[in-house]
C-alpha positions as CSV (number, residue, x, y, z in Angstrom):
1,X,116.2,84.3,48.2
2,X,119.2,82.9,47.0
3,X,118.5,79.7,45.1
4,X,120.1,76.5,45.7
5,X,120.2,73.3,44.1
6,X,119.8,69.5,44.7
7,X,122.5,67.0,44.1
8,X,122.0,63.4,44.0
9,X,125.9,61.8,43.7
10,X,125.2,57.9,43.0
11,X,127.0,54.9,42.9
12,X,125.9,54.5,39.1
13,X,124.5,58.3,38.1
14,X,124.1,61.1,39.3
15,X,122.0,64.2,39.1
16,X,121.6,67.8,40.0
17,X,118.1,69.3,40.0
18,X,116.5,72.8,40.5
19,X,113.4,74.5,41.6
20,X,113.2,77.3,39.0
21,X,112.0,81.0,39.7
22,X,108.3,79.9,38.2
23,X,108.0,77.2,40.7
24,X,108.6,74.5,38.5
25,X,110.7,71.2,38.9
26,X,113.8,71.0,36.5
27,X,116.6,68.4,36.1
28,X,120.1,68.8,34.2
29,X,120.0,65.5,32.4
30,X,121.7,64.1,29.5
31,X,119.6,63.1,26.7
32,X,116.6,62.0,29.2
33,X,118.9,60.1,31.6
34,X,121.0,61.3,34.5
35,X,124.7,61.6,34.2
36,X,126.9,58.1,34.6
37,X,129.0,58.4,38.0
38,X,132.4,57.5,36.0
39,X,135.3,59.7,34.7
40,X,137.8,58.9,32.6
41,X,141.5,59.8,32.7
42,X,143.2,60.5,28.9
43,X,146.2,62.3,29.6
44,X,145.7,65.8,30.8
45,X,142.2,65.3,29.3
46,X,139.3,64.5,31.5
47,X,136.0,62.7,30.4
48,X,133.2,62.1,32.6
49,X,129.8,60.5,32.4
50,X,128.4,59.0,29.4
51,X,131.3,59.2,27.3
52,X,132.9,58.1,29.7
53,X,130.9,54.9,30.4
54,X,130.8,54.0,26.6
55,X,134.2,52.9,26.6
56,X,133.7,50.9,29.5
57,X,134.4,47.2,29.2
58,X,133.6,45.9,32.2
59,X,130.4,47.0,34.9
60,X,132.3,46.6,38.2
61,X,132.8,49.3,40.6
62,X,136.4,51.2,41.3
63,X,139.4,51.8,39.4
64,X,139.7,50.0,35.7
65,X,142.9,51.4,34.7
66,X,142.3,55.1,33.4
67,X,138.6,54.8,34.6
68,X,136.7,55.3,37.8
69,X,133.3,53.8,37.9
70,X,131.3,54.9,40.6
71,X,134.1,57.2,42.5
72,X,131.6,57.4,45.4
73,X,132.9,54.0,46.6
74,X,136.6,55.7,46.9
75,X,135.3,57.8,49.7
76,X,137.6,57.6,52.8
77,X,140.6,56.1,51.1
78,X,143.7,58.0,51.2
79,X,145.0,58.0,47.8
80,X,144.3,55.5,44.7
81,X,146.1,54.4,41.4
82,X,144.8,55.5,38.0
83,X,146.7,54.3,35.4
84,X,150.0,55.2,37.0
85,X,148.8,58.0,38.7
86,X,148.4,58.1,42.3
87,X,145.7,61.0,43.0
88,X,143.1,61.3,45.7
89,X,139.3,60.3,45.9
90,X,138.4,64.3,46.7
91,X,140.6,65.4,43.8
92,X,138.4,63.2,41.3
93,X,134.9,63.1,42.8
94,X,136.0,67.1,42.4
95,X,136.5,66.1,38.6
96,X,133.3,64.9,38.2
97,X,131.7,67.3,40.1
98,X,132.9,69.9,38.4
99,X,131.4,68.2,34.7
100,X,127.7,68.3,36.4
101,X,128.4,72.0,37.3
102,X,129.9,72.8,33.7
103,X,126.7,70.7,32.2
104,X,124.4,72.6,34.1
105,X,125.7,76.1,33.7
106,X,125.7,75.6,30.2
107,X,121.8,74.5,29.9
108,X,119.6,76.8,28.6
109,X,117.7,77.4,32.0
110,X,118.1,80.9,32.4
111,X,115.8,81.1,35.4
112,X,119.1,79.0,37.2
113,X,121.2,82.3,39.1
114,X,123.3,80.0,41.3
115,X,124.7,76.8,41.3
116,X,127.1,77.4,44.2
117,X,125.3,76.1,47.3
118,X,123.3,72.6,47.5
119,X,121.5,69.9,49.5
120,X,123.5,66.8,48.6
121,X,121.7,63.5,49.6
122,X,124.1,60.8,51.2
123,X,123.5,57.0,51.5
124,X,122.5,56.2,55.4
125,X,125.5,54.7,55.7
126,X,128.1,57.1,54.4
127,X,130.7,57.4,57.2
128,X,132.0,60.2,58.9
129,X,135.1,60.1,56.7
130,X,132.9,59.9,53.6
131,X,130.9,62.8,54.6
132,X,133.8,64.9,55.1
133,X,135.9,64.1,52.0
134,X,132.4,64.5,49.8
135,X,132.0,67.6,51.5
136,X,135.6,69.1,50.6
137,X,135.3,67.5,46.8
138,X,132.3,69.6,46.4
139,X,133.6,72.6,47.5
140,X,136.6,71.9,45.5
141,X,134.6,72.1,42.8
142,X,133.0,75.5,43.8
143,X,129.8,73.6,45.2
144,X,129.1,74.9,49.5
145,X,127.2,71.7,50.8
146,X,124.3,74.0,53.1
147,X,123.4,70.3,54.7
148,X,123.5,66.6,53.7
149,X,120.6,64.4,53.5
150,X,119.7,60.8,53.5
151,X,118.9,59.3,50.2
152,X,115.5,58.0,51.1
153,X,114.1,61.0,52.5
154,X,114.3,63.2,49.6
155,X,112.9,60.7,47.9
156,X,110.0,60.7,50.4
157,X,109.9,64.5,49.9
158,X,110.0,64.2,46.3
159,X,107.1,62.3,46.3
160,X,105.2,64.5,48.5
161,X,105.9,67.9,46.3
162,X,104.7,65.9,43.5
163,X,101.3,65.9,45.3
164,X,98.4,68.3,44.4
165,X,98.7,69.2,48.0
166,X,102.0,68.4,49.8
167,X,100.2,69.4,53.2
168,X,97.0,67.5,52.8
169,X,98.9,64.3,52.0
170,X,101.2,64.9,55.2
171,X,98.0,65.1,57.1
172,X,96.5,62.3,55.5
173,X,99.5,60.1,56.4
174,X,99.7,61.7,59.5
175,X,101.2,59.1,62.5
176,X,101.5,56.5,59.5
177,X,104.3,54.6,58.5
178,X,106.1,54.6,55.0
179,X,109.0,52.6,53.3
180,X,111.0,53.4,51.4
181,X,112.6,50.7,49.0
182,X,115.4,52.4,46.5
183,X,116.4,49.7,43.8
184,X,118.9,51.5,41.3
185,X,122.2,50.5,39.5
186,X,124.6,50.2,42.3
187,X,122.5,49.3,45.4
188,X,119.2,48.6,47.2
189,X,118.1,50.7,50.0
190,X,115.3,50.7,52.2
191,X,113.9,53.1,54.6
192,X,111.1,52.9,57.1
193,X,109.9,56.6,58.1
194,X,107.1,57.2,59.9
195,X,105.0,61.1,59.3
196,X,105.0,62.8,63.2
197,X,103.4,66.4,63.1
198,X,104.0,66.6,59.4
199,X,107.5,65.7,59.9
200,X,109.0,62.9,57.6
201,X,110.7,61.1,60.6
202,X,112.9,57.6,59.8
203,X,112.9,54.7,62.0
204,X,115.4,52.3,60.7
205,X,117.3,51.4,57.6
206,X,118.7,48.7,55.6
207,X,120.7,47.9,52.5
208,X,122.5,45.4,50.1
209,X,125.1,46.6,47.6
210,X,125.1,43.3,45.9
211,X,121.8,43.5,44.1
212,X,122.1,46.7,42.3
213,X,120.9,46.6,38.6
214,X,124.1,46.5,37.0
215,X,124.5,43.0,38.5
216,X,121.7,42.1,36.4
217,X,123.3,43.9,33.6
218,X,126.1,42.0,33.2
219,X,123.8,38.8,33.6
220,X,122.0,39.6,30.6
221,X,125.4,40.0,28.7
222,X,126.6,36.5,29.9
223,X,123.4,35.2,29.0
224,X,123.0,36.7,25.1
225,X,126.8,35.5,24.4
226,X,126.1,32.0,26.0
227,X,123.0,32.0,23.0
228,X,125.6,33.1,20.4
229,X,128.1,30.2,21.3
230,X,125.0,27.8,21.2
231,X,124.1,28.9,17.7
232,X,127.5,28.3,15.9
233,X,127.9,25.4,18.4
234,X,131.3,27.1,20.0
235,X,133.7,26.1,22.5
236,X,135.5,28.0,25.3
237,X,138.5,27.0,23.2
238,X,136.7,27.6,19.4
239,X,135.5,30.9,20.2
240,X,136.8,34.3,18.7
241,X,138.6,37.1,20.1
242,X,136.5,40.3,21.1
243,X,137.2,43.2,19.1
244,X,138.5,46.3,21.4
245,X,135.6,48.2,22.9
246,X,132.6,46.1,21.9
247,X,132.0,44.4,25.4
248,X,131.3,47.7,26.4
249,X,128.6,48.5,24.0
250,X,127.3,45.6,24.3
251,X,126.8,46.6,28.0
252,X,125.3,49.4,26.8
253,X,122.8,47.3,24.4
254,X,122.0,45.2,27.7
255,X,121.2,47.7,29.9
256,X,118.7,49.1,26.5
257,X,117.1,46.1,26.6
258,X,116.3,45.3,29.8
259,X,114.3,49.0,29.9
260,X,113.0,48.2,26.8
261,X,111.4,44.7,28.4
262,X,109.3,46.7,30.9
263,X,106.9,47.9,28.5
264,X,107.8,45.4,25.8
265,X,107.3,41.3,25.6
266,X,110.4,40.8,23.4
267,X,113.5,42.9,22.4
268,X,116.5,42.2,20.0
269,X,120.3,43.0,21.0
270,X,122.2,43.4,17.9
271,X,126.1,44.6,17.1
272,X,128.3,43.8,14.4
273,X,132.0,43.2,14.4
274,X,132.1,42.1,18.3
275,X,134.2,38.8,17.6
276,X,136.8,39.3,15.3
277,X,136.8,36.4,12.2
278,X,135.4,36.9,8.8
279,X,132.3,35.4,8.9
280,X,130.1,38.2,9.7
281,X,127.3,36.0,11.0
282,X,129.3,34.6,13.7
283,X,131.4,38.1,14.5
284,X,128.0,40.1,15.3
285,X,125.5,39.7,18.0
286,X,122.0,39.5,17.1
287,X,120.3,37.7,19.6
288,X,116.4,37.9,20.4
289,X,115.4,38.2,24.3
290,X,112.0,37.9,25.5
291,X,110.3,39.3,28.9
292,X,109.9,35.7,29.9
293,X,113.9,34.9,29.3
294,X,114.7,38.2,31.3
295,X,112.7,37.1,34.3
296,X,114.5,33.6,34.2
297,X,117.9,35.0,34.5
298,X,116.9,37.8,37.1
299,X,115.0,35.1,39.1
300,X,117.9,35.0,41.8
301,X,118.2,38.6,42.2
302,X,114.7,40.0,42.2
303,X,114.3,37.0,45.6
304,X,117.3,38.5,46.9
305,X,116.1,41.7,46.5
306,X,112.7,41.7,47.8
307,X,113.5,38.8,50.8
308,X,115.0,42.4,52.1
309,X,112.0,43.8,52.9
310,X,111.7,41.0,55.6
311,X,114.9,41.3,56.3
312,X,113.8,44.8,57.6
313,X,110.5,44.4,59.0
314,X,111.3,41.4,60.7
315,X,114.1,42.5,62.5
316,X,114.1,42.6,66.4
317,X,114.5,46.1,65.6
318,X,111.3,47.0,64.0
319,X,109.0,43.8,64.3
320,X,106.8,45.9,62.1
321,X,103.5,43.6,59.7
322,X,104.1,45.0,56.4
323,X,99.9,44.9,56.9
324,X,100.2,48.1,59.1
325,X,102.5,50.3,56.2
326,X,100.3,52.8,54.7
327,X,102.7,53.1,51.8
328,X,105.6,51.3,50.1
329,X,107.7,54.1,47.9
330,X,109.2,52.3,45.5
331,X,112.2,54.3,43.1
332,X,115.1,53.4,40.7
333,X,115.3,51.8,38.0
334,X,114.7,48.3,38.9
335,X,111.3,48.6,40.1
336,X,109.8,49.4,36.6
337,X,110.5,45.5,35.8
338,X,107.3,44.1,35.3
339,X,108.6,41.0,37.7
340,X,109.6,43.2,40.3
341,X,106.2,45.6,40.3
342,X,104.5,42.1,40.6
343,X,106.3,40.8,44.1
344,X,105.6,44.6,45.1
345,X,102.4,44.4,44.6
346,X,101.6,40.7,45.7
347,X,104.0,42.3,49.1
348,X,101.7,45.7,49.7
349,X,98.8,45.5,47.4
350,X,98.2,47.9,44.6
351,X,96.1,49.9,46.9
352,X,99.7,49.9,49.3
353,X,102.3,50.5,46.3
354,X,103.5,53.4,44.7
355,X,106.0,53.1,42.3
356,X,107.6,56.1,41.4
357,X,107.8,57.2,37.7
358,X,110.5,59.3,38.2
359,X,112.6,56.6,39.8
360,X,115.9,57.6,38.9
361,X,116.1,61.6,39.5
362,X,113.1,61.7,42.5
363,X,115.8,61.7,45.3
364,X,117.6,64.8,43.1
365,X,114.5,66.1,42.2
366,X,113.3,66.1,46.5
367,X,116.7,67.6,47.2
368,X,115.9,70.6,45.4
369,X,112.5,70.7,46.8
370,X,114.4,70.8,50.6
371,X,116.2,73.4,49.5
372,X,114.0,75.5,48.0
373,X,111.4,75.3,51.1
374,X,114.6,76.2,53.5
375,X,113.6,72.4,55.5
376,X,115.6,71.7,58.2
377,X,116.8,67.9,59.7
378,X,116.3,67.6,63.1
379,X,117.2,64.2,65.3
380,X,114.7,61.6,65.1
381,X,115.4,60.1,68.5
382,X,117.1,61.0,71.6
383,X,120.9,60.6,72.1
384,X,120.8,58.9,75.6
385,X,123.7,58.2,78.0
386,X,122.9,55.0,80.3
387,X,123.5,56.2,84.0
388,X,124.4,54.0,87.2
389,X,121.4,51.6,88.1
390,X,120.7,51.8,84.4
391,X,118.9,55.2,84.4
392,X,118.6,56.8,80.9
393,X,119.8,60.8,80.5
394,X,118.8,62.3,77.4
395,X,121.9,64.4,76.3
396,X,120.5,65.5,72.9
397,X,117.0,65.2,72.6
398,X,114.4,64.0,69.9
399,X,113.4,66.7,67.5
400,X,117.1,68.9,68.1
401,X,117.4,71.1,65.4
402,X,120.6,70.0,62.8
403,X,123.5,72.2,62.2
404,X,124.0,73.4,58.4
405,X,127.4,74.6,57.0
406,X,129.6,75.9,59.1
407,X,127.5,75.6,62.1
408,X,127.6,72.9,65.0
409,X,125.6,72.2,68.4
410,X,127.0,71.1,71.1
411,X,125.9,69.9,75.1
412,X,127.9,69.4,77.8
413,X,127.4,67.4,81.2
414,X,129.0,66.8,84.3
415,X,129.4,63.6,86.4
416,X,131.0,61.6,88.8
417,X,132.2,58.3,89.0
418,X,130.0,55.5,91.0
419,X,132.5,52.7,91.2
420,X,136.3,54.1,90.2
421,X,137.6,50.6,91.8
422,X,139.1,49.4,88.0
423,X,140.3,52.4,87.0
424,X,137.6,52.7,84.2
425,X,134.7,54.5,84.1
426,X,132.2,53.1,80.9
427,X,130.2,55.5,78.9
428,X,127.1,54.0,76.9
429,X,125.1,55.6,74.8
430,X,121.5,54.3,73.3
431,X,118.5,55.5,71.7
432,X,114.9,54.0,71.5
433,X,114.3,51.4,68.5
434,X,111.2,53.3,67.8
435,X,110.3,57.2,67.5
436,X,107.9,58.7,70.6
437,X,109.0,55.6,72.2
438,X,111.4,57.2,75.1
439,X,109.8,55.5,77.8
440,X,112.7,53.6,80.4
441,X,110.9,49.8,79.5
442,X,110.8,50.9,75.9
443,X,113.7,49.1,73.9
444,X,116.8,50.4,72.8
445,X,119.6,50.2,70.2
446,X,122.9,50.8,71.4
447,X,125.6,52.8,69.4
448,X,128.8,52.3,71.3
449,X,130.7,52.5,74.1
450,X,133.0,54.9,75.5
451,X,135.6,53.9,78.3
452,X,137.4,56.9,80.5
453,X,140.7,55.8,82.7
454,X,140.1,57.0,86.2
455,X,142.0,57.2,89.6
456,X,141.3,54.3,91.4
457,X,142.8,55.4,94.4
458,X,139.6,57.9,94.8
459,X,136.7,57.6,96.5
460,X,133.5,56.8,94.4
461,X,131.2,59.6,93.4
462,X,134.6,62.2,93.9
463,X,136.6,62.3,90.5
464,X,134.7,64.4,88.3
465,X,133.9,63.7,84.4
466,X,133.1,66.6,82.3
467,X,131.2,64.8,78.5
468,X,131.2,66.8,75.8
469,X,128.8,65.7,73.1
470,X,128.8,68.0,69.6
471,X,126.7,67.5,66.4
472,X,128.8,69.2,63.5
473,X,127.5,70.2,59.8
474,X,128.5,66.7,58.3
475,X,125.7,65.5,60.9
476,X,128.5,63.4,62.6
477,X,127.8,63.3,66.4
478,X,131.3,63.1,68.3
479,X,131.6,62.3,72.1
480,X,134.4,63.7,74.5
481,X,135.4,62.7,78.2
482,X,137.7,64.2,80.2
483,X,138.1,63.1,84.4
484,X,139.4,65.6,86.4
485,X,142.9,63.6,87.8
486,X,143.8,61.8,84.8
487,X,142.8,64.6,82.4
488,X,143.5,62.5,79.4
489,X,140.8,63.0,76.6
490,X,138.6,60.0,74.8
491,X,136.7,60.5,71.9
492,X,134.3,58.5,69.5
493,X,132.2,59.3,67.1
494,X,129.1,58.1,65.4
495,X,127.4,58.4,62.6
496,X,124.2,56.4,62.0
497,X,122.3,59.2,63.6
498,X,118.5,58.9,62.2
499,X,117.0,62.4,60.7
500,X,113.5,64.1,60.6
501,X,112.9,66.5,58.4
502,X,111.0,69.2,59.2
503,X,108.4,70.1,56.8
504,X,105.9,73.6,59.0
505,X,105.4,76.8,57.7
506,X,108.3,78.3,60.3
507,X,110.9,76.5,58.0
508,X,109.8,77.8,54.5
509,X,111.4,81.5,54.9
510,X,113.6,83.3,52.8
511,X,117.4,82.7,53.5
């Protein structure tokens, strides 16, 4: 079998992760923490993840002169600046691609043979543009994507390998639903799935890019340099310069000490030489914070934060009593904050909650797993094309197989105009809110419309329309219509697809 690896590409850090020839789980970190998701531009030099980040001086996302933080965000832009340098988002997420391959290769895993094919997880939301420029970085840096997946469902399966029994826990939660709530640096992401003949199968999804931990970050910093200036009684016009390079290792403190508060009551942040003067009191930082002062500043986030949850289950979409989930999965690093674990657990009850200890490499960690038991995605629900008199026509049905590399599936249908009078015949396309709900009084979501010029000379039901609907390996469904006289082609495509993945003993064979 050849072996294949997981690859978890973040907004903030990134991971690749293996299933080794013994069986065993195994992670290419950096000093016990995955890779930071920024590379750095010195000249012909190249510098990527931590050392990278150290020299950061500021947490936001993008281009900061010669320095990308979070290149994930640059997906489907043409080009960007870098210092002068106009280069393209594939050509550096390549660059950093290729430093988690170099990393890995030069572990001291022996039992790794290949690190040239992958599952790469995707947010739900990646577009179609996304997908395909992440998929030709990748293999720009030698990596063949076999097949994408969504974030929170390798974290679901993840969770379920780390089981005594992955099959007795799908059984167990068998026609039960499960969210998924993902709270790490850059974002917040949440997933309801539901388990349908062992299948991990998602409903509907949600997420906020404005709460991410590294908001909460660069709160912390405000806050311990507001305490400074209170203690030698400074101005905005009395106080010092900042030496170069010291905001961002005082970022770095930060960050230290807000994972230091989840298992601790109080924490000091401490750096000399971060103002410049010659008083060294007053030109280092050394500035006590306590649990209790960390939960005051984070206050506005964490509400944000969990009022998403409702946000979710609320919706018209789901109308789902939080009461009826069998399981919240909660991952990343901002759950292990002891305020955070409490709203959890006053949301779902301990009984209801599971918070993952392996928050911020389970969705790598579950990618390797998918590839190492050959799973498959398959569609969740049915891709349906309302008909005259509002008929539904399933043109892709619920539980369709998904292509991997280099493979696509595609349907084709006929029809004929009812009402040609406008010159416009109207494609819509819908699937069911919920899964196994396919019923015609069942509700629907709709994706999009689709509208085909027409001859309005002809007689209804007489001008043919041949609809072409393909599924290709980025798992980006695209639509085609063609009629007959006017023979000029419209196309769409969509992307917000919802997966299953297929977890039977006919899927874990040797490739």
């Amino acid at each position: 079998m050849v072996q294949r690896i997981g690859i978890d590409f973040g907004t903030t850090n990134s991971l690749i992760s293996v299933v080794t020839r013994e069986g065993e789980i195994f992670s290419f970190d950096e000093m016990g923490r995955p890779h930071p998701s920024v590379i750095r531009y010195e000249g012909e030099n190249v510098i990527c993840g931590r050392r990278a980040r150290d020299k950061l001086e500021h947490l936001g996302v993008g281009v900061m002169g010669n320095t990308v933080r979070g290149p994930k965000k640059l997906l489907g832009k043409e080009t960007v600046n870098i210092d002068g340098r106009t280069i393209t988002p594939v050509e550096v997420i390549a660059d950093y691609i290729t430093h988690l391959i170099e990393h890995a290769r030069d572990s001291d895993v022996e039992q790794v043979a290949d690190l040239t094919r992958a599952v790469v997880t995707i947010p739900v939301a990646l577009d179609g543009r996304g997908r395909q420029d992440l998929r030709q970085a990748l293999l720009r840096a030698g990596v063949y994507v076999d097949t994408f997946v969504h974030e929170p469902l390798a974290a679901l399966y993840g969770y379920f390998k780390d089981l005594d029994n992955t099959n007795d826990a799908l059984s167990f939660y068998e026609g039960r639903m499960i969210l998924v709530f993902d709270w790490g640096g850059g974002t917040l992401d949440l997933t309801l799935c539901k388990i349908v003949d062992g299948a991990l199968v998602q409903i509907l999804n949600r997420g906020n890019n404005m709460v991410g931990g590294d908001y909460l970050d660069d709160a912390i910093l405000t806050y311990v340099l507001d305490q400074h200036a209170v203690k030698f009684g400074w101005t905005a016009e009395t106080q010092s310069a900042v030496n170069p390079g010291m905001r961002a290792k005082l970022l770095t403190q930060c960050e230290k000490a807000k994972i230091t508060l989840s298992t601790r009551d109080k924490t000091n942040i401490f750096l000399t030489d971060y103002y410049q003067g010659e008083n060294e009191e007053e030109t280092e930082i050394d500035v006590w914070l306590t649990r209790a002062e960390l939960e005051k500043i984070c206050t506005r986030l964490v509400y944000q934060g969990i009022n998403e949850i409702d946000a979710l289950l609320a919706s018209d979409k789901a109308d789902v009593d939080p009461q009826s989930l069998a399981l919240c999965l909660a991952t990343g690093g901002m759950v292990n904050m002891p305020m955070i674990k409490s709203k959890l657990t006053e949301y779902f009850g301990v009984s209801g909650l599971h918070i993952s200890e392996k928050g911020d490499r389970i969705i790598s960690e579950g990618a390797a797993w998918i590839a190492n038991d050959n799973l498959q995605l398959a569609l969740a629900k049915p891709f349906e094309l309302v008909e005259a008199r509002n008929s539904l026509l399933a043109i892709i049905h619920e539980g369709t197989r998904l292509p991997l590399r280099g493979e696509s599936i595609q349907k084709k249908q006929s029809m004929y105009c009812s009402d040609p009078r406008d010159g416009k015949a109207i494609f819509t396309f819908k699937r069911p809110q919920m899964v196994q709900k396919c019923a015609a009084a069942d509700p629907r979501t709709t994706y999009g419309n689709m509208v085909v010029e027409v001859n309005p000379a002809f007689p209804p039901l007489s001008e043919r329309i041949e609809l072409t609907v393909t599924i290709d390996d980025n798992l980006i469904l695209h639509t085609q219509a063609i009629a007959t006289d006017h023979k000029e082609p419209v196309r769409e495509q969509f992307y917000d697809l919802e997966f299953s993945l297929v977890v039977n003993e006919q899927t874990q064979v040797e490739g």
